[in-house]
C-alpha positions in Angstrom: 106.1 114.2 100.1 104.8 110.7 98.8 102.0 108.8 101.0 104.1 106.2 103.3 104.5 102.8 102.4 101.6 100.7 104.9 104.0 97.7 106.4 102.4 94.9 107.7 105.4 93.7 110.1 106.5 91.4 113.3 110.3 92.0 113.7 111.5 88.3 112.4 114.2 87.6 109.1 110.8 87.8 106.5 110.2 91.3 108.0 113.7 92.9 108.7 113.7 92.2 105.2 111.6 94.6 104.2 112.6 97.2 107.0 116.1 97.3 105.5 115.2 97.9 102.2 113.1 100.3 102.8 115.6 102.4 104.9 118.1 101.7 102.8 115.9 103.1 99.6 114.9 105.8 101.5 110.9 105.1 101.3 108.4 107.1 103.7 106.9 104.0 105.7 104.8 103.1 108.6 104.5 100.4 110.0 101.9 98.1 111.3 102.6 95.4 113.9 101.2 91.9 112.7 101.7 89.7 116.2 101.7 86.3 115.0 102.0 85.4 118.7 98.7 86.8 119.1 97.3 85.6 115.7 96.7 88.5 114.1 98.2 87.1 110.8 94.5 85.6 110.9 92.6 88.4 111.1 90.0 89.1 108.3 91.9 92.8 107.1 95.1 91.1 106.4 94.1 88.1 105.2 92.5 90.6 102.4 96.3 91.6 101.4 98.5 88.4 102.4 96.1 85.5 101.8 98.7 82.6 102.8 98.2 84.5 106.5 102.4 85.4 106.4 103.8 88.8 106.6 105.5 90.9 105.5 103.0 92.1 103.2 102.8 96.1 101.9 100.5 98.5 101.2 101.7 101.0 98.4 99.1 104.1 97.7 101.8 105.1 95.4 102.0 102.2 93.1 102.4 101.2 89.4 100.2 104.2 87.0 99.9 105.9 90.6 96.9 103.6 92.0 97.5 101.6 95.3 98.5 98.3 95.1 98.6 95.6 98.0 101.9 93.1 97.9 102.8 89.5 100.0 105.8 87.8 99.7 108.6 89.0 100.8 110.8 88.6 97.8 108.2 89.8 95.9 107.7 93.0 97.9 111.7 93.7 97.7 111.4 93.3 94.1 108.5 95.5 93.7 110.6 98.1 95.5 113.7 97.4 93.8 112.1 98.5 90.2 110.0 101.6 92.1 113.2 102.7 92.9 115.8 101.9 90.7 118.0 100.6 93.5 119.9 97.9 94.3 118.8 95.6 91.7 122.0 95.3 89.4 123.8 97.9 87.3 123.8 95.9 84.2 121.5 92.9 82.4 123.6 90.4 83.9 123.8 91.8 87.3 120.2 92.2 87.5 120.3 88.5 86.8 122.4 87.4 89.4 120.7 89.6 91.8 117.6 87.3 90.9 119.3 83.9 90.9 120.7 85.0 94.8 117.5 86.2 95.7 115.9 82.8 95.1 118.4 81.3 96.3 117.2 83.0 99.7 113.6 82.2 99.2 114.0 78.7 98.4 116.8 77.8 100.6 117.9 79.7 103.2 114.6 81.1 104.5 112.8 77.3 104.6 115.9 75.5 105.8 117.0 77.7 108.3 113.4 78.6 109.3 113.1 74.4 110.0 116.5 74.5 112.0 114.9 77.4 114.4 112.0 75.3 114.6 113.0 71.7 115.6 116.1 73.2 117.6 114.6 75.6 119.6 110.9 75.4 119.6 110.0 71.8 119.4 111.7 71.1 122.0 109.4 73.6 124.4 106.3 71.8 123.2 103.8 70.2 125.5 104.9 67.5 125.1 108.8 68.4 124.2 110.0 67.2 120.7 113.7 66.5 120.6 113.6 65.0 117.0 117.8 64.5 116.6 117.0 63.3 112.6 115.3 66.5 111.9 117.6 68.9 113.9 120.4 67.2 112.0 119.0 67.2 109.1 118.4 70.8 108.8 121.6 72.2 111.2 123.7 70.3 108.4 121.8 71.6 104.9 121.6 75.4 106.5 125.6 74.4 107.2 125.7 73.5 103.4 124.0 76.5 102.6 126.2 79.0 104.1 129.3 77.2 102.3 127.8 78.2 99.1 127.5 81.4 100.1 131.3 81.5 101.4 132.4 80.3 98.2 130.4 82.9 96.2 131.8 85.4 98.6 134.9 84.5 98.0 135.2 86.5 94.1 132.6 88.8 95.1 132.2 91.6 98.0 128.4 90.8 98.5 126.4 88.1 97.6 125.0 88.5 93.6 127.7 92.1 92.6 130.4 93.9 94.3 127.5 96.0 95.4 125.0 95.5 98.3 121.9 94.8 96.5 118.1 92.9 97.3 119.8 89.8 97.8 122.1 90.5 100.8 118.9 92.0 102.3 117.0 88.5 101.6 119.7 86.6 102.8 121.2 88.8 105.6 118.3 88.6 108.5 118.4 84.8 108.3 121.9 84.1 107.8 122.6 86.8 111.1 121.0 84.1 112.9 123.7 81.3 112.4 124.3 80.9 116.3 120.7 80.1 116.8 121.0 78.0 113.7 123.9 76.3 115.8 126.4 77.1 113.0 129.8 78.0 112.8 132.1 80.2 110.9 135.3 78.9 111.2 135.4 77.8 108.4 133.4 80.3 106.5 135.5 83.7 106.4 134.0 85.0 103.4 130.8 84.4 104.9 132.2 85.8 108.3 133.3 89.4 106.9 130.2 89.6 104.5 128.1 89.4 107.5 130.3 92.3 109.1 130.1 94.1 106.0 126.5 94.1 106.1 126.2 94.5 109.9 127.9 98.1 109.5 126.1 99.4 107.0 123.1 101.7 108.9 120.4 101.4 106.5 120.4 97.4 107.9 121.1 98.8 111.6 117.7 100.7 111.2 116.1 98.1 109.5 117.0 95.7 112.0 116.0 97.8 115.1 112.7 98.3 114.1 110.3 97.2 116.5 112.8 94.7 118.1 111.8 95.2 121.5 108.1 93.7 120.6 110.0 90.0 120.7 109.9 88.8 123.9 113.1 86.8 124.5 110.8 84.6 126.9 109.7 80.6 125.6 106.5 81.0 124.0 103.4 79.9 125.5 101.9 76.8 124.8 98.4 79.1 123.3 101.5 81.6 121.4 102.8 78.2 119.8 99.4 76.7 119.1 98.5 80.1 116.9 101.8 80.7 115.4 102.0 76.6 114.5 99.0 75.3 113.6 97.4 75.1 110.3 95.0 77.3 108.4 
Protein backbone atom coordinates (compact mmCIF):
# COMPACT_ATOMS: atom_id res chain seq x y z
CA UNK A 1 0.00 0.00 0.00
CA UNK A 2 1.27 3.61 -1.10
CA UNK A 3 2.76 5.98 1.74
CA UNK A 4 -0.34 8.43 2.75
CA UNK A 5 -0.71 11.69 1.45
CA UNK A 6 0.66 14.25 4.65
CA UNK A 7 -2.43 17.02 4.80
CA UNK A 8 -1.85 20.10 6.28
CA UNK A 9 -5.61 20.96 7.22
CA UNK A 10 -8.13 23.19 9.41
CA UNK A 11 -11.67 22.15 8.41
CA UNK A 12 -12.71 25.51 6.38
CA UNK A 13 -13.96 25.60 2.24
CA UNK A 14 -9.79 25.74 1.14
CA UNK A 15 -9.39 22.54 3.14
CA UNK A 16 -12.67 20.49 2.57
CA UNK A 17 -11.42 20.91 -0.66
CA UNK A 18 -8.83 18.80 -0.50
CA UNK A 19 -10.52 16.23 1.98
CA UNK A 20 -13.12 15.58 -0.72
CA UNK A 21 -10.94 14.88 -3.39
CA UNK A 22 -9.06 12.86 -1.74
CA UNK A 23 -11.87 10.60 -0.61
CA UNK A 24 -13.40 10.74 -3.49
CA UNK A 25 -9.97 9.53 -5.50
CA UNK A 26 -9.49 7.10 -2.99
CA UNK A 27 -5.87 8.40 -1.82
CA UNK A 28 -4.33 6.95 1.63
CA UNK A 29 -4.08 10.27 3.73
CA UNK A 30 -3.36 11.64 7.03
CA UNK A 31 -4.01 14.42 8.14
CA UNK A 32 -2.45 17.16 10.11
CA UNK A 33 -4.32 19.86 11.90
CA UNK A 34 -3.03 23.43 10.98
CA UNK A 35 -5.16 25.82 13.75
CA UNK A 36 -4.96 29.11 12.25
CA UNK A 37 -6.86 30.08 15.43
CA UNK A 38 -3.82 29.29 17.26
CA UNK A 39 -1.38 30.42 14.50
CA UNK A 40 0.17 27.58 13.68
CA UNK A 41 -0.08 28.55 9.83
CA UNK A 42 3.09 30.61 11.20
CA UNK A 43 5.02 28.12 12.44
CA UNK A 44 8.62 27.64 10.99
CA UNK A 45 7.80 23.63 9.48
CA UNK A 46 4.92 24.76 7.49
CA UNK A 47 6.00 27.84 6.43
CA UNK A 48 8.82 25.42 4.76
CA UNK A 49 5.87 23.83 2.41
CA UNK A 50 3.18 26.76 2.16
CA UNK A 51 5.24 29.96 2.26
CA UNK A 52 2.19 32.49 1.85
CA UNK A 53 1.33 30.90 5.60
CA UNK A 54 -2.30 29.41 4.04
CA UNK A 55 -3.37 25.85 4.07
CA UNK A 56 -4.18 23.44 2.59
CA UNK A 57 -0.86 22.48 1.65
CA UNK A 58 0.21 18.47 0.94
CA UNK A 59 2.96 16.41 1.41
CA UNK A 60 3.21 13.62 -1.39
CA UNK A 61 6.18 10.93 -0.63
CA UNK A 62 4.80 9.39 -3.64
CA UNK A 63 5.21 12.13 -6.21
CA UNK A 64 6.18 12.84 -9.81
CA UNK A 65 9.47 10.05 -10.84
CA UNK A 66 8.50 8.62 -7.21
CA UNK A 67 10.41 11.44 -5.08
CA UNK A 68 8.30 13.47 -2.51
CA UNK A 69 7.14 16.52 -3.37
CA UNK A 70 5.56 19.36 -1.12
CA UNK A 71 2.39 21.40 -2.76
CA UNK A 72 0.34 24.87 -1.55
CA UNK A 73 -2.52 26.10 -3.15
CA UNK A 74 -5.36 24.63 -3.08
CA UNK A 75 -6.28 24.51 -6.75
CA UNK A 76 -3.01 23.60 -7.32
CA UNK A 77 -2.99 20.62 -5.01
CA UNK A 78 -6.50 19.35 -6.61
CA UNK A 79 -4.82 19.59 -9.87
CA UNK A 80 -1.72 17.83 -8.90
CA UNK A 81 -4.08 14.98 -7.77
CA UNK A 82 -6.27 15.18 -10.56
CA UNK A 83 -3.29 14.09 -13.10
CA UNK A 84 -1.81 11.40 -10.28
CA UNK A 85 -4.91 9.91 -10.57
CA UNK A 86 -6.53 10.29 -13.72
CA UNK A 87 -9.79 11.34 -12.14
CA UNK A 88 -12.05 13.77 -12.46
CA UNK A 89 -10.34 16.12 -14.65
CA UNK A 90 -12.40 15.78 -17.98
CA UNK A 91 -12.92 12.80 -20.40
CA UNK A 92 -11.92 14.65 -23.47
CA UNK A 93 -9.40 17.80 -24.47
CA UNK A 94 -12.23 20.08 -24.21
CA UNK A 95 -13.57 18.87 -21.05
CA UNK A 96 -10.39 19.02 -19.39
CA UNK A 97 -10.62 22.63 -20.46
CA UNK A 98 -13.64 23.53 -19.07
CA UNK A 99 -12.80 21.72 -15.93
CA UNK A 100 -9.87 24.43 -15.84
CA UNK A 101 -11.75 27.55 -16.85
CA UNK A 102 -14.46 26.50 -13.64
CA UNK A 103 -11.77 25.77 -11.45
CA UNK A 104 -10.42 29.33 -11.83
CA UNK A 105 -13.38 30.55 -11.80
CA UNK A 106 -13.45 29.19 -8.03
CA UNK A 107 -10.09 30.52 -7.22
CA UNK A 108 -10.48 33.90 -8.47
CA UNK A 109 -14.01 34.44 -7.65
CA UNK A 110 -15.89 32.58 -5.49
CA UNK A 111 -13.21 31.75 -2.89
CA UNK A 112 -12.00 35.80 -2.48
CA UNK A 113 -15.54 37.12 -2.81
CA UNK A 114 -17.26 34.98 -0.69
CA UNK A 115 -14.30 34.61 1.72
CA UNK A 116 -14.71 38.87 2.02
CA UNK A 117 -18.64 38.42 2.58
CA UNK A 118 -17.82 35.90 5.64
CA UNK A 119 -15.47 38.36 6.79
CA UNK A 120 -17.21 41.87 6.84
CA UNK A 121 -20.67 40.04 7.69
CA UNK A 122 -19.83 37.96 10.39
CA UNK A 123 -16.45 38.79 11.76
CA UNK A 124 -15.93 42.43 11.51
CA UNK A 125 -18.56 43.05 13.17
CA UNK A 126 -17.19 41.05 16.49
CA UNK A 127 -14.10 43.15 16.48
CA UNK A 128 -12.92 45.27 19.30
CA UNK A 129 -14.01 47.78 18.26
CA UNK A 130 -17.13 46.26 16.02
CA UNK A 131 -16.97 47.02 12.27
CA UNK A 132 -20.40 47.20 10.64
CA UNK A 133 -19.00 48.45 7.18
CA UNK A 134 -22.77 48.34 5.15
CA UNK A 135 -20.56 49.43 1.68
CA UNK A 136 -18.41 46.46 2.10
CA UNK A 137 -20.97 43.92 3.23
CA UNK A 138 -23.04 45.05 0.30
CA UNK A 139 -20.53 45.05 -1.85
CA UNK A 140 -19.54 41.59 -1.51
CA UNK A 141 -23.26 39.88 -0.40
CA UNK A 142 -24.25 41.28 -3.95
CA UNK A 143 -20.94 40.07 -6.35
CA UNK A 144 -21.02 36.50 -4.32
CA UNK A 145 -24.99 36.94 -5.39
CA UNK A 146 -23.76 37.55 -8.96
CA UNK A 147 -21.52 34.80 -8.70
CA UNK A 148 -23.87 32.10 -7.94
CA UNK A 149 -26.20 33.27 -10.98
CA UNK A 150 -23.42 32.38 -13.21
CA UNK A 151 -23.20 29.30 -11.81
CA UNK A 152 -27.10 28.71 -12.11
CA UNK A 153 -26.99 29.59 -15.56
CA UNK A 154 -24.07 27.17 -16.39
CA UNK A 155 -26.06 24.67 -14.47
CA UNK A 156 -28.75 25.05 -16.27
CA UNK A 157 -27.31 22.83 -19.72
CA UNK A 158 -25.02 20.94 -17.53
CA UNK A 159 -25.45 18.44 -14.49
CA UNK A 160 -22.32 19.79 -12.65
CA UNK A 161 -20.45 22.72 -12.99
CA UNK A 162 -17.55 22.27 -16.06
CA UNK A 163 -19.21 18.28 -17.60
CA UNK A 164 -22.12 16.22 -16.89
CA UNK A 165 -19.72 14.66 -14.59
CA UNK A 166 -18.62 15.62 -10.96
CA UNK A 167 -15.13 16.67 -11.56
CA UNK A 168 -12.24 19.11 -9.56
CA UNK A 169 -14.29 21.96 -10.08
CA UNK A 170 -17.51 21.15 -8.17
CA UNK A 171 -15.00 20.26 -5.37
CA UNK A 172 -13.38 23.92 -5.60
CA UNK A 173 -16.58 25.50 -5.77
CA UNK A 174 -18.76 23.25 -3.55
CA UNK A 175 -17.33 23.97 0.14
CA UNK A 176 -17.69 27.77 -0.48
CA UNK A 177 -20.85 27.90 -2.37
CA UNK A 178 -22.40 25.26 0.70
CA UNK A 179 -22.02 28.29 2.73
CA UNK A 180 -24.54 30.61 0.88
CA UNK A 181 -26.72 31.14 4.22
CA UNK A 182 -23.70 32.53 5.91
CA UNK A 183 -23.04 34.37 2.77
CA UNK A 184 -26.65 35.80 3.36
CA UNK A 185 -27.74 34.49 -0.07
CA UNK A 186 -30.72 33.00 -1.42
CA UNK A 187 -31.77 30.45 -3.79
CA UNK A 188 -34.99 31.24 -4.96
CA UNK A 189 -34.06 32.18 -7.65
CA UNK A 190 -31.24 29.92 -8.38
CA UNK A 191 -32.72 26.27 -8.92
CA UNK A 192 -30.02 25.01 -10.87
CA UNK A 193 -27.77 26.08 -8.39
CA UNK A 194 -30.23 24.70 -5.67
CA UNK A 195 -30.27 20.91 -6.99
CA UNK A 196 -26.43 21.05 -7.97
CA UNK A 197 -25.77 21.71 -4.41
CA UNK A 198 -28.10 18.63 -3.52
CA UNK A 199 -26.44 16.71 -6.06
CA UNK A 200 -23.20 17.28 -4.54
CA UNK A 201 -24.37 17.08 -0.90
CA UNK A 202 -25.44 13.28 -1.53
CA UNK A 203 -22.55 12.11 -3.03
CA UNK A 204 -20.40 10.42 0.17
CA UNK A 205 -16.96 10.90 -1.07
CA UNK A 206 -18.03 14.93 -0.17
CA UNK A 207 -19.92 13.73 3.05
CA UNK A 208 -16.49 12.26 4.26
CA UNK A 209 -14.59 15.00 2.98
CA UNK A 210 -16.71 17.42 4.65
CA UNK A 211 -16.83 15.61 8.16
CA UNK A 212 -13.33 15.61 8.52
CA UNK A 213 -12.22 17.13 11.58
CA UNK A 214 -15.42 19.33 11.77
CA UNK A 215 -15.80 19.20 15.37
CA UNK A 216 -12.27 21.14 15.75
CA UNK A 217 -14.36 24.57 14.68
CA UNK A 218 -15.77 25.89 17.58
CA UNK A 219 -19.15 27.47 16.66
CA UNK A 220 -18.19 30.14 19.50
CA UNK A 221 -17.10 34.12 18.28
CA UNK A 222 -13.52 34.14 18.11
CA UNK A 223 -11.42 35.71 20.52
CA UNK A 224 -10.14 38.95 20.10
CA UNK A 225 -6.13 37.15 20.37
CA UNK A 226 -7.83 34.14 17.69
CA UNK A 227 -8.78 37.17 15.35
CA UNK A 228 -5.59 39.11 15.87
CA UNK A 229 -3.58 35.78 14.56
CA UNK A 230 -5.89 34.57 12.00
CA UNK A 231 -6.18 38.56 10.59
CA UNK A 232 -3.20 40.29 10.83
CA UNK A 233 -0.49 40.49 8.41
CA UNK A 234 2.72 38.58 7.85
Amino acid sequence: MPAPIVLHYWPTPNGHKITIALEEMGLPYEARLVNIGAGDQFRPDFLAIAPNNRMPAIEDPDGPDGQPIAIFESGAILQYLARKTGQFCGRTERERIAVDQWLMWQMGGVGPMAGQANHFLRYAPQMDPPQVLPYAQDRYRNEVGRLYRVLDGQLATRRFAATNDFTIADMAIYPWAAGWERQEQTLDDKPHFARWLDDCASRPGVQRGMAVAAEARSAAPMSKEEMELLFRQR
